[in-house]
C-alpha positions as CSV (number, residue, x, y, z in Angstrom):
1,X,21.9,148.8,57.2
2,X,22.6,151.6,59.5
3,X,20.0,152.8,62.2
4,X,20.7,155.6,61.1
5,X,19.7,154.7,57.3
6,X,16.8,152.9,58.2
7,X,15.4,156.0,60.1
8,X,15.8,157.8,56.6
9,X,14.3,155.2,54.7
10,X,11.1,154.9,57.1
11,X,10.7,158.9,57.1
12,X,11.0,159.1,53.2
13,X,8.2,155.9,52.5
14,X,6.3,157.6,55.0
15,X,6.6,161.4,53.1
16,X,6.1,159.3,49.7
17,X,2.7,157.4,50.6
18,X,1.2,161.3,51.6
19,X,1.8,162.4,48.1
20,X,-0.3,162.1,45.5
21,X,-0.9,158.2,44.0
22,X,0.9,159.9,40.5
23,X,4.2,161.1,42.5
24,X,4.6,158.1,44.4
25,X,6.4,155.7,41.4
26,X,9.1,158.6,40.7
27,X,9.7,159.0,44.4
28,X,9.9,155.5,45.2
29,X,12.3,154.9,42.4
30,X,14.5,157.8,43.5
31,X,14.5,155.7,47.3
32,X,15.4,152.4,45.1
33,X,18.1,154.1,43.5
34,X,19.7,155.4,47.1
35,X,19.2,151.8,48.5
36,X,20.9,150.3,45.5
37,X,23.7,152.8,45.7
38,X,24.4,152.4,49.2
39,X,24.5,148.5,48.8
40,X,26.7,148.7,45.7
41,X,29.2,150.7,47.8
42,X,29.1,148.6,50.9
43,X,31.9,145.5,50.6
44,X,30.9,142.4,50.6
45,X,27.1,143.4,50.4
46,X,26.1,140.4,48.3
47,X,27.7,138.0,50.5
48,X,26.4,138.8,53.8
């Protein structure tokens, strides 16, 4: 992953564990969904 990503990533967990403990599944899903995007479209993701 990008620096760049990572940064992202690490600001958004960060937002997510200050909200409250019953918004924090959805949000995290939403971040799993991104990550899962991003890898899907990166070639050769699998097989690094």
């Amino acid at each position: 992953m990008s620096d760049e990503l990572v940064s992202q990533v690490k600001t958004e967990v960060q937002r997510i564990s200050e909200l409250e403990l019953e918004e924090q599944p959805s949000a995290f899903a939403s971040v799993r969904e991104q990550l899962e995007a991003v890898l899907n479209a990166t070639p050769n993701s699998a097989q690094n």
